[in-house]
N, C-alpha and C positions, 0 to 999 in steps of 0.2 A: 545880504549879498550871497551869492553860490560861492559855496567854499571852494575853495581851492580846487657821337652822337647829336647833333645842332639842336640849340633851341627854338623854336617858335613859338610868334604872340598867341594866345590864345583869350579870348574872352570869357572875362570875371563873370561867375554869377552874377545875374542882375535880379536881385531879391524886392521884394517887395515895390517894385516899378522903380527903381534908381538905377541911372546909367551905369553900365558896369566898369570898371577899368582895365586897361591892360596889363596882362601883368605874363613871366615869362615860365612855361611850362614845357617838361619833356614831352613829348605825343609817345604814346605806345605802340609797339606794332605786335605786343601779344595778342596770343589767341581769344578770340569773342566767347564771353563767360555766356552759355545760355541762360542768360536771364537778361537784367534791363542796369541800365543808368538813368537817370533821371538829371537831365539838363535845367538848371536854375534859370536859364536862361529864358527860356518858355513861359513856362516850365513845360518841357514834351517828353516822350520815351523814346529814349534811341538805344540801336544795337550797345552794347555795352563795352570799352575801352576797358578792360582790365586792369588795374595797377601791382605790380610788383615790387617789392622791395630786396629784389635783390640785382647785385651786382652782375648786367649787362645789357649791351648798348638795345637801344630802344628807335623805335622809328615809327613813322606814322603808313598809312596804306593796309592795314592787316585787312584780311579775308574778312567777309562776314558769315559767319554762322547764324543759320536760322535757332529759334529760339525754342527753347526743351517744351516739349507737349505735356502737361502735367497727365501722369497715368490717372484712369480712373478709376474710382474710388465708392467703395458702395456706400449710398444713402445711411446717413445716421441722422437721429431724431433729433430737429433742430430745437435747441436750445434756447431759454426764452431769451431774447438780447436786453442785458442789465443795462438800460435805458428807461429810464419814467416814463410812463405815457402820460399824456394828456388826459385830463380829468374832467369827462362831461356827464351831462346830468343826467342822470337817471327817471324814466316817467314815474308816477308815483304810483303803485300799486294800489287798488280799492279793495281789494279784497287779499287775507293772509299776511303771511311778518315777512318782511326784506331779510334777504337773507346776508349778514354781513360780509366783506369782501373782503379779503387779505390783502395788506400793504404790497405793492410794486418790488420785487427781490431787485436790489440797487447794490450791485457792489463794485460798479463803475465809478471810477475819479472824476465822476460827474453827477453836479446837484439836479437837486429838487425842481429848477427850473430849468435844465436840460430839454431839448427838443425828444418829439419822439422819433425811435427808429422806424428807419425801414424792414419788414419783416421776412426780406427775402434773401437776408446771409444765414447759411447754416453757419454759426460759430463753435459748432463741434467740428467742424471740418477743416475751419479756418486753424482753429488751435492746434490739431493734429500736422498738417501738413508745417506749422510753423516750429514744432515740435519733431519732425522726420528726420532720420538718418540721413535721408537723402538732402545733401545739398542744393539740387537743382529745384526740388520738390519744395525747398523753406523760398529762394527764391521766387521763383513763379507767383509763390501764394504774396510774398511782399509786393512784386512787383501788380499785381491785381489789386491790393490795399492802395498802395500808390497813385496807382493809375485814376483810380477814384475819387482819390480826395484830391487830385489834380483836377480832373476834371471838373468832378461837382462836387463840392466839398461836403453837400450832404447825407452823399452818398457815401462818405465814411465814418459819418456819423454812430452807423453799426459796431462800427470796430472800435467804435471809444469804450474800452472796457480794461479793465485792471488785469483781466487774463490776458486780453490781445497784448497790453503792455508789457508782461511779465514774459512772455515769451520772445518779444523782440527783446529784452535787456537779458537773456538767458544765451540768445546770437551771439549780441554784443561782448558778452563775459566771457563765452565760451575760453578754454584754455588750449589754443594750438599747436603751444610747444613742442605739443607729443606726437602732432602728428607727421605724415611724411611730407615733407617736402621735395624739392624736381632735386634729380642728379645731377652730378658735376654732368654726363654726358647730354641731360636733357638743358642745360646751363652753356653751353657747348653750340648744342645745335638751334638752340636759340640764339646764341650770336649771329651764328652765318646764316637765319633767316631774318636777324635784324640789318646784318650787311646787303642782303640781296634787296629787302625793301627800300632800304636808300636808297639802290642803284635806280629801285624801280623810280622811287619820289624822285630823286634828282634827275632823271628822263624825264616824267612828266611835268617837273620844273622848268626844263627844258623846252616844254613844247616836242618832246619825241614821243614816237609809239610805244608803249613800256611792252608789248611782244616783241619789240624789237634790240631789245637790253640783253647783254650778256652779262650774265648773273656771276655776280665773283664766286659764286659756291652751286655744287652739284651738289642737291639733296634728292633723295632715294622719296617715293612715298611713306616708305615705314619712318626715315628721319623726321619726314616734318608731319606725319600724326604724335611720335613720341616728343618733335616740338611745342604741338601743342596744346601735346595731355597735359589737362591743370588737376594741378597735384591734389589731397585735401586740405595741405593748411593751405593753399591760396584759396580752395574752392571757403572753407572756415571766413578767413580774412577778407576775402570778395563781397559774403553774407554780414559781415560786421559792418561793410559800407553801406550796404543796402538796411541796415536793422534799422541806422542808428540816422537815414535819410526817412525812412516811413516810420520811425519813431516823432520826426519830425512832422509829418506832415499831420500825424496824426495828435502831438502837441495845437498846431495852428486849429484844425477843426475843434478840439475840446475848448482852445480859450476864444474862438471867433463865435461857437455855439453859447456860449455863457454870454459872452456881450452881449450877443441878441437879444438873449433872453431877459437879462438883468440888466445890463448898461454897464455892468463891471466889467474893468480890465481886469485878466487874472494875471496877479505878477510872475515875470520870467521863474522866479524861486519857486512858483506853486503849480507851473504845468508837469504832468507828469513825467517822472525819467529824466528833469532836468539836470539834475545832480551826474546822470551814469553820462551825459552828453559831455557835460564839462571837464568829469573825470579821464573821459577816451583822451579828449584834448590835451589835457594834462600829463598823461601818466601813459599812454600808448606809447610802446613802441616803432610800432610802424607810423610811418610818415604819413601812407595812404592813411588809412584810419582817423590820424588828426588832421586830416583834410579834409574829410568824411563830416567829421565832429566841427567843424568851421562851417562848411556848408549845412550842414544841420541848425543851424545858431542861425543864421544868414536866413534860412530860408522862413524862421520863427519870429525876425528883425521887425521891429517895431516901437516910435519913438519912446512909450513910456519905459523899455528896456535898455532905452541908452546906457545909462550908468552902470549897468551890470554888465555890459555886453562889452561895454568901455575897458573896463577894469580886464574881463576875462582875455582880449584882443590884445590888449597891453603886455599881459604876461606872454602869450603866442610868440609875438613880436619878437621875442628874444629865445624863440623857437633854435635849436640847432640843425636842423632840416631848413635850408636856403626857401627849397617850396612851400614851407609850414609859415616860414617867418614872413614870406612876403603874402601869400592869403591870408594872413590874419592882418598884415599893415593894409590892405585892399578891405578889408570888414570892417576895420577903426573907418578908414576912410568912408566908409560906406554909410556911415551912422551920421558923419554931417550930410550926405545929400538930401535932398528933400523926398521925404517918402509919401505915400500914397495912406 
């Protein structure tokens, strides 16, 4: 076993082809994190809903911000991808000695009967950007891993690697304490741009022109960009959702690539970073984070994982975040639908 403001309905992840449930979540109306979220639902890429954990009203309608342009970056020499190749056969020489050929460097959490990769990720590049100062820049580069293994799942086959691993759970660990978080005054004018979105949403509720809303609050331009500048420990804590969802996806590719190959399930306890998934779950502080770490679970859901996934839902369950406790009662449930 792995150790240890109104609401509105919003629709449950729907993971592995099981109808999702309803269940009751705040909408945000913070500012669009340039990078992505990735909807279970899809699974597809949408502009991204930020989650905050701190205290102030929230509301749906925010702005959308287009998405950060990854800078570019000069070519570095691509690195061979620790993926086994396939093993064919050599014609037989008639003339001179063969010359012997050095074993495959594997220091991917992937065997011997591992597919082979595709040869066209630089994984020097990949590592570095997921390794950047820059927040937006570790982004990007997840959300391009993501987007992949959504799409073609073989296509992230590349990134099945102990490095690419070790940097999303380096995301994930980061220590944000220390970093700054928004002011009381940006705390402030985020309320009164979460007042004025209501006004706007409840017009459009309405059936009214929302140009035609008088906004309970006069904000200046410089108020609502210092609205909403996102801080670094959101922009930190924003990356910890995204680590620990393409942490994900890139679990499903490593254990749906071995079944192929072998016909083995690989137990929930043996895909990698299983352990740091169920820890977030656990032992995060933030709310968003172990919702992060729920949907991560969900998105890896699969019957021979029931009983693990049973037990881990169970504990959730008794989550002190209202929204923790009822997505993880929405995952137990989810484990009797009939899955795909």
């Amino acid at each position: 076993m792995i150790q240890n403001t109104p609401n509105y309905p919003v629709q449950q992840p729907n993971v592995n082809g099981q109808q999702g449930t309803q269940a009751t979540h705040k909408p945000s109306f913070a500012p669009s994190y340039n990078a992505v979220q990735i909807n279970l639902d899809t699974p597809t890429l949408n502009a991204p809903q930020p989650s905050y954990y701190y205290d102030y009203p929230q509301a749906s309608g925010q702005p959308y911000y287009p998405p950060v342009q990854p800078q570019p970056q000069p070519q570095q020499p691509q690195q061979p991808v620790n993926v086994p190749q396939p093993q064919t056969e050599q014609p037989q020489q008639t003339q001179g000695t063969q010359q012997p050929q050095a074993p495959a460097d594997v220091n991917a959490p992937v065997d011997a009967n591992a597919p082979a990769a595709a040869s066209d990720v630089d994984i020097n590049k990949v590592l570095t950007n997921l390794s950047d100062p820059d927040y937006d820049k570790q982004a990007v580069q997840m959300e391009e891993i993501a987007k992949k293994g959504l799409t073609n799942e073989a296509d992230a086959v590349p990134y099945v690697q102990e490095d690419v691993f070790k940097k999303l759970f380096d995301i994930i660990n980061v220590d944000s304490t220390k970093l700054a978080g928004p002011t009381e005054q940006q705390l402030q004018l985020r309320e009164k741009v979460a007042q004025n979105d209501m006004a706007i949403y409840n017009a459009q509720q309405a059936g009214k022109d929302p140009s035609t809303v008088e906004l309970p609050n006069k904000l200046t331009a410089d108020e609502e960009k210092l609205a909403n500048t996102i801080t670094p420990l959101e922009q930190a804590e924003r990356n910890k959702e995204y680590a620990l969802f393409t942490t994900a996806v890139l679990q499903k590719t490593y254990g749906d690539e071995i079944e192929k190959r072998s016909g083995n399930v690989v137990p929930l306890t043996d895909l990698p970073g299983a352990a740091v998934v169920v820890d977030e779950l656990k032992e995060n502080q933030n709310p968003a984070i172990r919702l992060a770490a729920i949907d991560a679970l969900r998105y890896v859901q699969r019957p021979e994982y029931k009983n693990d996934l049973a037990q881990i839902y169970s504990i959730a369950q008794s989550d002190a975040d209202e929204g923790v406790a009822a997505a993880a009662t929405d995952a137990a449930k989810s484990l009797e639908a009939p899955q795909k």
